[in-house]
N, C-alpha and C positions, 0 to 999 in steps of 0.2 A: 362496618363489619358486625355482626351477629353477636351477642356476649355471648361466651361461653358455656353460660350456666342457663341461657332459652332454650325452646327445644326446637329442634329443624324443622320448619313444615313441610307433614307428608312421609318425613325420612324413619331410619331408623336409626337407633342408638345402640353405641358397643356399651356391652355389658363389662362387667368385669369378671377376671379369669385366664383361659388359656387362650392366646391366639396360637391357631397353628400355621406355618408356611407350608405348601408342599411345594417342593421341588422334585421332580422326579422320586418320588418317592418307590420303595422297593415294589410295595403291594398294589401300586395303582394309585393313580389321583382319584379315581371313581371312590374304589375302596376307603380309602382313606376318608371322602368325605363324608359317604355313610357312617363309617366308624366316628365323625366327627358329633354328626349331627344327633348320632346315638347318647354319644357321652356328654351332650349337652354343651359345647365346646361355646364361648365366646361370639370365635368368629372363622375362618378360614380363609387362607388367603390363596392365590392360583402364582405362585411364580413362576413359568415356562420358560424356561434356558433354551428350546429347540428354534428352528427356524421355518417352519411349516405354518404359515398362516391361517389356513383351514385345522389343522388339528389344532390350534392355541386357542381358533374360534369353540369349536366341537367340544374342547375341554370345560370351556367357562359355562358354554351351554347346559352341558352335562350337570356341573357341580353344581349351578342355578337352580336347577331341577331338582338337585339331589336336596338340597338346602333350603327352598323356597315354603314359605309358609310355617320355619322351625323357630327355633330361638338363637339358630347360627347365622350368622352373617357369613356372605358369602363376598371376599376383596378381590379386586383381580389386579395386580401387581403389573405400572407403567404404565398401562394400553387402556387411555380412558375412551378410545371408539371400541374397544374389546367389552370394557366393563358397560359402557350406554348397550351395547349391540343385544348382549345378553342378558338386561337387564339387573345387573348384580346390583349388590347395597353399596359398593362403594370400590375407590379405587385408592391406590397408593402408590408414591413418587418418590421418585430419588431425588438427593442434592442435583444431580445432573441430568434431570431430565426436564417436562415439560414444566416452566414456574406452577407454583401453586393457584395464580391466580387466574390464567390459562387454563389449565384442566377444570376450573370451577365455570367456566364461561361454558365450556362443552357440557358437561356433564351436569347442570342445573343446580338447582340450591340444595335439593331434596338428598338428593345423593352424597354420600360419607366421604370425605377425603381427608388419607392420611398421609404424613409425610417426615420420610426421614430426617434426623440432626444426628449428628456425630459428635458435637464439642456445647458449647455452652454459648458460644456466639450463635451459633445456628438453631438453636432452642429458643432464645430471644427474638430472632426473627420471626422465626416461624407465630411468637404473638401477634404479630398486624397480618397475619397470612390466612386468607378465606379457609383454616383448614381444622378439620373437626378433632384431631388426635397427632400425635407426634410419637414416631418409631425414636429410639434413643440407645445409642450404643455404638459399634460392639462393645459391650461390656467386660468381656472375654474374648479370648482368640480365638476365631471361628474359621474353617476353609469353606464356608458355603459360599465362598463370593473367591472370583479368579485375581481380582487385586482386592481385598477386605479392607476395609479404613481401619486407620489408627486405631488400638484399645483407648476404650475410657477409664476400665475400672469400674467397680461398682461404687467405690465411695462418689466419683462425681454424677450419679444417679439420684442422689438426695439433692444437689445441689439443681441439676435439671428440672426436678418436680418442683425446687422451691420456687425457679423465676417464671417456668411454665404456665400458662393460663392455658392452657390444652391438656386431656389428660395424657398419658405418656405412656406409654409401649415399650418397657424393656425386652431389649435382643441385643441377640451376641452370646455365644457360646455356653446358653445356659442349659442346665440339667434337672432335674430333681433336687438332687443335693447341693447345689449354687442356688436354686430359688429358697432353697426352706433357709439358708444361712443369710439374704438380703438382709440389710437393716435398713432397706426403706422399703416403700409401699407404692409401687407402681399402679395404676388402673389395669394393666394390661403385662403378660407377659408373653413372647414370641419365641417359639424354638422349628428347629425343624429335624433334625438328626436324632435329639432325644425322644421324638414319636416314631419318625418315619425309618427309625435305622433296631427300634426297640425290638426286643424278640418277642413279647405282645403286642401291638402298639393303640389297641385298645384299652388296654392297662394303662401303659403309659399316659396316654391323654386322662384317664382318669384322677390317674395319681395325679398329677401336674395339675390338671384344672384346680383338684379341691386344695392344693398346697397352693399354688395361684389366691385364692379366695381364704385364705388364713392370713395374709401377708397384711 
């Protein structure tokens, strides 16, 4: 497996800052990613809840596009024949979806892959797993997910980053004022409601990233 701290050849590397999820977002995924790539955002990620194959394609396409050649990375969430299709920087998995080592065989070396943990046994694994970054949480109690995992808390957030060889992506119900009060320092921090539900939401990603980059 690759150490951690080489660089990928070919690939790109996540910055540190705001990751944003959109899930059906109010404004548009389009919208939103421009507003993303504006505010200089991290990364972006395509989560699609529908069940139209051709729009999930169309979507990723799009925000490809909208993203390509910036300083945003563009994730597209499960569907690593979606994320190769359209060429994105990277894909990301769930506990229950394809193993990590799998999506790495499809999707080549070059390509970003991240992958959920929820507890502290699944943080641990995830260090012998072909995988470039680690989602960690919920942190908070979230409804973006129809059955949500367990809370963690943010105190076992320190304890994540300490076993972690991956840098780590806090999510799970966080805000504005839940990131600036962390007392630890993730690489990365994930929301979706607090942009996509925000009554600016260009704001929003502003505030958040540079409160992100203070942590």
């Amino acid at each position: 497996m690759m150490a951690t701290n080489e660089k990928k050849p070919l690939g790109a590397s996540l910055r540190r800052g705001l990751y944003l999820i959109l899930t059906e977002p109010r404004d548009g995924y389009e919208t939103l990613g421009r507003w993303a790539v504006e505010a200089g955002l991290s990364a972006v990620q395509l989560r699609y809840k529908g069940h139209d194959e051709s729009e999930h394609s169309a979507l990723a396409h799009a925000l490809r596009q909208i993203t390509k050649g910036t300083g945003t990375l563009f994730i597209v969430n499960d569907r690593p024949d979606i994320a190769f299709a359209s060429q994105a920087d990277g894909v990301h998995m769930g506990q229950g979806d394809l193993p990590a080592a799998e999506a790495r065989k499809l999707i080549g070396p070059a390509m970003l892959l991240g992958l959920s943990t929820h507890n502290l046994e699944q943080v641990a694994a995830a260090n012998d797993a072909p995988v470039d970054y680690i989602g960690f949480g919920p942190l908070f109690a979230t409804n973006s997910k129809e059955r949500p995992d367990q809370v963690t808390g943010p105190d076992a957030l320190k304890a994540a980053l300490a076993i972690s060889r991956h840098p780590v992506v806090a999510i799970g119900g966080l805000n504005l004022d839940r990131i600036r009060r962390l007392q630890s320092s993730p690489h990365n921090v994930a929301v979706i409601r607090a942009v996509s539900d925000a009554p600016d939401p260009l704001a929003a990603m502003r505030a958040i990233h540079a409160a992100c980059l203070e942590l």
